[in-house]
C-alpha positions as MATLAB code, in Angstrom:
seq = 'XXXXXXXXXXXXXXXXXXXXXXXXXXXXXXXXXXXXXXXXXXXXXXXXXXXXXXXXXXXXXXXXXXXXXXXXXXXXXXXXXXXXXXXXXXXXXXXXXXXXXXXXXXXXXXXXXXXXXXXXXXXXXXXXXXXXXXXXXXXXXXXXXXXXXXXXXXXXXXXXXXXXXXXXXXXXXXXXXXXXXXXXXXXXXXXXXXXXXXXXXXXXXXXXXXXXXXXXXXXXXXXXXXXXXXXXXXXXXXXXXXXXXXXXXXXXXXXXXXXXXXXXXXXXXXXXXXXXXXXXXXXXXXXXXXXXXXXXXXXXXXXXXXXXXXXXXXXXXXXXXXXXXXXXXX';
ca = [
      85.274    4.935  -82.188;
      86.440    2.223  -80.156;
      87.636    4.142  -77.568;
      85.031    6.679  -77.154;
      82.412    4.568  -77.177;
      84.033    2.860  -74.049;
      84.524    6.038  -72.196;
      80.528    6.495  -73.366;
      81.955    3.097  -75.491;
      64.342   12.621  -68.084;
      65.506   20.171  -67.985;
      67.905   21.191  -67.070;
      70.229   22.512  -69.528;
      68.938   24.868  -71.837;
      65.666   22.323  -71.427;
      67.733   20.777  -69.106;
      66.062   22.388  -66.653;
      62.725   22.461  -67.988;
      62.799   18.920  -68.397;
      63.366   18.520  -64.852;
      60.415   20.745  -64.464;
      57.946   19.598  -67.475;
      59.019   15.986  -68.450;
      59.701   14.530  -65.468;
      56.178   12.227  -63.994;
      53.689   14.438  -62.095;
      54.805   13.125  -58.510;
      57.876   15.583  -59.211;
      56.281   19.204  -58.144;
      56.974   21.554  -61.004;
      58.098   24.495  -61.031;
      54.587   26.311  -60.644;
      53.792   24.443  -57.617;
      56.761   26.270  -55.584;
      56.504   29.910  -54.805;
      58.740   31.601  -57.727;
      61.054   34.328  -55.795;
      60.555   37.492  -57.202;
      64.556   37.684  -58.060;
      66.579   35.097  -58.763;
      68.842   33.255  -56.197;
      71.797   32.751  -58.594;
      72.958   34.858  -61.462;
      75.383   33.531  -64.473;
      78.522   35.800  -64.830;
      77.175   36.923  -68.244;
      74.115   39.064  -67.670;
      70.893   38.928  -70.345;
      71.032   40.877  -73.332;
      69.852   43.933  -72.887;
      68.022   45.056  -76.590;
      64.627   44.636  -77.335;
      63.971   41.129  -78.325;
      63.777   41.061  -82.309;
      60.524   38.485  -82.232;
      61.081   37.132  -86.469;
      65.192   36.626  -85.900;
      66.301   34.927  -89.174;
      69.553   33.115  -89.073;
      72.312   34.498  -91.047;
      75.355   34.126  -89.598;
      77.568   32.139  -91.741;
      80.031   30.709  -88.525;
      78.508   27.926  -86.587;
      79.650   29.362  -83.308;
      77.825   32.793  -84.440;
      75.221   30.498  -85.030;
      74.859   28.691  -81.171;
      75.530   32.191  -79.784;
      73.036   34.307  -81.304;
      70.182   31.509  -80.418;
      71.041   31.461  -76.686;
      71.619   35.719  -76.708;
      67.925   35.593  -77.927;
      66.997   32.955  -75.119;
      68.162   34.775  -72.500;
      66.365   38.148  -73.555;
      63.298   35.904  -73.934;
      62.611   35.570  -77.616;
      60.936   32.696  -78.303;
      60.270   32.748  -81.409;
      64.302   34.462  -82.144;
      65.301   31.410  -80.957;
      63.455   28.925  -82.479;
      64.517   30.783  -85.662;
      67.957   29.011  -85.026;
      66.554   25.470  -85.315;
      66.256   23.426  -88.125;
      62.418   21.866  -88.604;
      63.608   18.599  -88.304;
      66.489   19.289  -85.046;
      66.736   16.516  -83.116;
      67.322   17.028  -79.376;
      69.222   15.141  -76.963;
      68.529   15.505  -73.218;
      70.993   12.777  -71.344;
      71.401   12.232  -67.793;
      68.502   13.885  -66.563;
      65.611   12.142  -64.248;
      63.568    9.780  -64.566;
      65.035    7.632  -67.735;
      68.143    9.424  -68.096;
      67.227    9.976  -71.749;
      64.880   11.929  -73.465;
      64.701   12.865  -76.810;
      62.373   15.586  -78.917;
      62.441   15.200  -82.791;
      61.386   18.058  -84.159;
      60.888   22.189  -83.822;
      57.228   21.304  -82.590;
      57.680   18.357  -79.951;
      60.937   20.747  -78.089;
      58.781   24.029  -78.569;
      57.455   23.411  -74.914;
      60.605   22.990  -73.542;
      61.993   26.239  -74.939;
      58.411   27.975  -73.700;
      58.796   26.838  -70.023;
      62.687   27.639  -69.703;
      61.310   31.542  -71.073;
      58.680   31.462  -68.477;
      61.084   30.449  -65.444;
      63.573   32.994  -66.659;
      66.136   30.819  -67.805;
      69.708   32.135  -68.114;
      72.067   30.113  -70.035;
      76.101   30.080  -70.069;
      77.789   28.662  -73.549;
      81.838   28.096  -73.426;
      82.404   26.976  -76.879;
      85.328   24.619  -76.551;
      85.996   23.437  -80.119;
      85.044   23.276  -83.599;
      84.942   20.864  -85.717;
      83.480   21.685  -88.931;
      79.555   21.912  -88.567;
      80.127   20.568  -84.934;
      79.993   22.676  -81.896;
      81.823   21.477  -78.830;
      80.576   23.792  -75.530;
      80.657   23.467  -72.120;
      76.866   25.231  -70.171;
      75.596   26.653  -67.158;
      72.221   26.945  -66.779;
      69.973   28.422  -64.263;
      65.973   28.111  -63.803;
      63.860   28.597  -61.543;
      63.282   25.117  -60.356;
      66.954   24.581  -59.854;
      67.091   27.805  -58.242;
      64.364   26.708  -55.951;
      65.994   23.400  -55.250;
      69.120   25.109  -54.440;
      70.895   23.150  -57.702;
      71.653   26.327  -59.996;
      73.757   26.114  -61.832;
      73.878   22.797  -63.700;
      76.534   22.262  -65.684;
      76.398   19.852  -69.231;
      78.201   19.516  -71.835;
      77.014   20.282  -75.256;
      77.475   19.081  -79.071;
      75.429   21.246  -81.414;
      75.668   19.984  -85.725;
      75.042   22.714  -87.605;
      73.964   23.202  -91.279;
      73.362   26.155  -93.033;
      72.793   28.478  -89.926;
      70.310   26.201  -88.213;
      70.986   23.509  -85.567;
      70.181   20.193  -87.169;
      71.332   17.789  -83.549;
      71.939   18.681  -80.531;
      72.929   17.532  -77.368;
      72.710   18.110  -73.502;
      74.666   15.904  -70.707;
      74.236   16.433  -67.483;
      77.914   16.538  -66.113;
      78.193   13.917  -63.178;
      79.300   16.293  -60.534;
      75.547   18.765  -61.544;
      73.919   15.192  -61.047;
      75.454   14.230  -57.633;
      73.853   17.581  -56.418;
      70.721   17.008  -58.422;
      69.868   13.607  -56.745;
      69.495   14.291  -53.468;
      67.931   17.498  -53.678;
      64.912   15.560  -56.031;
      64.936   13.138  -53.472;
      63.883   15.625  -50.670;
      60.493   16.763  -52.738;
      59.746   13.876  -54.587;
      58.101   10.512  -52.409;
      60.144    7.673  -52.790;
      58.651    5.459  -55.517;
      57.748    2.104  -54.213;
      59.525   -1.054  -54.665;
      58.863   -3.040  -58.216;
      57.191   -5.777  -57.573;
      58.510   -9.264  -58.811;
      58.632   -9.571  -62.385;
      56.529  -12.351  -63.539;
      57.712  -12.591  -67.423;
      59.251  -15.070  -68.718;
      63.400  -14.379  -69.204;
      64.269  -14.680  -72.814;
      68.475  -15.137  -74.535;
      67.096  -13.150  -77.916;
      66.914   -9.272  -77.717;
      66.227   -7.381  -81.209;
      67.541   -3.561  -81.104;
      66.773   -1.474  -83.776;
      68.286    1.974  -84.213;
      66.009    4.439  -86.304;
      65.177    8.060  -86.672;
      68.075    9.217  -84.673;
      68.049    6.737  -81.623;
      68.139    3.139  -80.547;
      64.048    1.105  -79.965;
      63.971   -2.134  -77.802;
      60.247   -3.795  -76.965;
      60.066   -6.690  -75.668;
      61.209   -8.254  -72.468;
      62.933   -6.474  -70.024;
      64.176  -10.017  -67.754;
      66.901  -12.190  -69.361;
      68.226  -15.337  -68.593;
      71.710  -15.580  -67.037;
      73.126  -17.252  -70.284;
      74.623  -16.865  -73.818;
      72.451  -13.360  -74.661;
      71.566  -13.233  -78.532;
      71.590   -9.531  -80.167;
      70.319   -8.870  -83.322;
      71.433   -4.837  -84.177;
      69.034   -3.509  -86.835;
      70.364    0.251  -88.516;
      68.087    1.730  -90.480;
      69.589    4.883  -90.174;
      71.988    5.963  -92.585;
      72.783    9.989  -91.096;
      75.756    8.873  -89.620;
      78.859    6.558  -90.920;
      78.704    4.590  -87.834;
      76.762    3.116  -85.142;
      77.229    1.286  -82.027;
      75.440   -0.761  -79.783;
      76.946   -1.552  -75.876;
      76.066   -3.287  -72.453;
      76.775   -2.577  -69.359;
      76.703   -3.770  -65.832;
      77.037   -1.157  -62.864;
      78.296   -0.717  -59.048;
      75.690   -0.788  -56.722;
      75.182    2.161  -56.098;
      74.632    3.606  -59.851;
      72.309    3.368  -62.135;
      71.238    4.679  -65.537;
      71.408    8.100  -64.974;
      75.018    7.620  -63.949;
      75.562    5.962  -66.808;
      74.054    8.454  -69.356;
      75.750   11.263  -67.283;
      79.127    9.575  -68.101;
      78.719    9.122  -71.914;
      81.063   12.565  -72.443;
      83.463   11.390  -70.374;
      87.164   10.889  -71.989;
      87.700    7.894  -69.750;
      85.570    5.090  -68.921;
      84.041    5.237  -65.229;
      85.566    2.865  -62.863;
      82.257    1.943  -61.714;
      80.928    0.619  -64.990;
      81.715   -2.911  -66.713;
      81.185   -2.792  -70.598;
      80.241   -6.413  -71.142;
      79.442   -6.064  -75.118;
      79.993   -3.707  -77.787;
      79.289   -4.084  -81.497;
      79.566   -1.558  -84.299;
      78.178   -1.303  -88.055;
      77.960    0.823  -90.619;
      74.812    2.945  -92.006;
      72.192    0.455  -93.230;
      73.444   -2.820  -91.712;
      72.307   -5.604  -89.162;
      74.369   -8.244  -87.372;
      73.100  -11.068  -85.329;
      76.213  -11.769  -82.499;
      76.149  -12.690  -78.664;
      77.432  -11.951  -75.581;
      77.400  -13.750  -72.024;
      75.293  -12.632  -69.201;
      76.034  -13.105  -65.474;
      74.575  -11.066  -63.210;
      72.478   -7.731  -63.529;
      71.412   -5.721  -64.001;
      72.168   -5.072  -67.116;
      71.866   -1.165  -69.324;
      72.379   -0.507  -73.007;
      73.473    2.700  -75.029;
      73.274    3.718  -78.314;
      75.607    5.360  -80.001;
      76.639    7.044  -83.340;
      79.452    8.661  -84.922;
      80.364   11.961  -86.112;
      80.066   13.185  -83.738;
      80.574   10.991  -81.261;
      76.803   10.775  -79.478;
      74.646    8.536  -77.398;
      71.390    8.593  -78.991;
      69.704    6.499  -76.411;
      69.828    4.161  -73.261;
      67.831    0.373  -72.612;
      67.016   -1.130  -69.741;
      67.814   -1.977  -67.181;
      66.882   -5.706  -67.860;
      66.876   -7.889  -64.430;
      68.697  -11.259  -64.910;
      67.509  -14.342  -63.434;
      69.924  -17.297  -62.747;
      70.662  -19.963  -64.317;
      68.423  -23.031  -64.051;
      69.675  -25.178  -61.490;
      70.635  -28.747  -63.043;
      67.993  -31.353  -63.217;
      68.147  -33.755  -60.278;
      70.004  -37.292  -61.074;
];
């Protein structure tokens, strides 16, 4: 766990790219508010099933490849409601890497219906490589084209994938944006969105305590988001107990990255050169642990993790660190 969690340690995929298109803030155009070409620019090597969609699919394969398979067959014919026949009421879905946060999750048939609807209306075509499996876990490698990314001259983006299935249905998934899909991705979003401006100063106090409590399938932080350049106290809070273990780390980046570099890199098998994992603490289903780390610089970025499989179920931050006090004058 060690390891991976190292190397790990805002839709663009399937919703990948209608997350780019739907969840992302409204100073991102959508996909409505470009001219949709009539034909799309890029094709996957794997054309669309062909049949007549079968509207009331009901899940009875017994394989859990057969399973991730059949859903995205009936996605790229356009069956909705085929493919939502796949997931479990209760899925939870995992969107990492993508703009703005870098994280977005969807708990729940209902809250990722959208998603699914937009990628159907901007004729989504979706590429699955199933790489392993592992029991009720799915290992795949995607391609996925939309019409925003076509229009931004993106398609296709690649991710990785990690479905858990149970009983035919997909319980967990998730999506992450490969780092080479979001060096392309970047600049193209930068040419049609307008540059955000500059945060201004923050004028909260910086505090040593953070409390992070993981919960319903990812990690929740409020409170400050400035800490003092010091001895940083963490208290880790799992109430979860889907998973036999759980992971909290810290990071501090290069320059020139920032969390969606970071959540981009959370399937890597080796740990990017350009991040510095400054904490990491584990525990078990049900536990809490108060422990500390030290603080330099920032700034600073957290991720969640949790294992089988191995997942990051969230991102923090990124907290701005102010510098230590200067000493009192003599």
């Amino acid at each position: 766990m060690k390891t991976r969690l190292y190397q790990l340690t805002v839709i663009l995929m399937i919703f990948v790219l209608s997350i780019a298109g739907c969840a992302i803030p409204a100073t991102q155009p959508s996909p409505t508010q470009t001219p949709v070409p009539e034909a799309p620019t890029a094709q996957p090597t794997q054309p669309p099933p062909t049949e007549t969609p079968v509207m009331q699919a009901t899940p009875t394969a017994n394989l859990p490849s057969a399973t991730v398979m059949s859903m995205t067959e009936r996605m790229n014919a356009g069956d909705l409601e085929g493919a939502m026949a796949y997931w479990d009421d209760d899925a939870v879905v995992y969107f990492l890497g993508l703009p703005p946060t870098g994280t977005e999750i969807y708990k729940g048939k209902e809250q990722f219906r959208p998603v699914f609807e937009e990628n159907v209306s901007s004729h989504l075509q979706w590429e699955v490589d199933i790489r392993s499996i592992v029991g009720d876990e799915v290992n795949a490698r995607a391609k996925n084209w939309h019409d925003f990314t076509r229009q931004l001259g993106v398609a296709p983006l690649e991710a990785t994938e990690v479905y858990v299935i149970h009983d035919g249905k997909i319980v967990s998934y998730a999506w992450t944006l490969t780092e080479e899909s979001l060096a392309r991705l970047k600049p193209a979003l930068a040419e049609v969105m307008p540059p955000e401006p500059p945060a201004a100063p923050s004028s909260e106090n910086p505090v040593s305590e953070l409390t992070v409590t993981i919960s319903e399938g990812t990690c929740i932080y409020d409170g400050p988001m400035t800490l003092q350049a010091s001895e940083i106290q963490v208290t880790m809070d799992v109430q979860d107990q889907d998973n036999e273990l759980y992971a909290l780390t810290f990071f501090t980046l290069d320059p020139d990255k920032d969390a969606l570099d970071l959540m981009a890199s959370t399937s890597r098998s080796d740990p990017p050169p350009w991040a510095n994992m400054i904490s990491i603490h584990t525990l078990g289903a049900a536990k809490s642990a108060t422990y500390s780390f030290a603080v330099e610089e920032g700034p600073v970025y957290g991720v969640c993790w949790s294992q089988p499989p191995d997942l990051a179920i969230g991102g923090l931050g990124p907290f701005t660190v102010n510098p230590p006090a200067p000493p009192p004058s003599p």
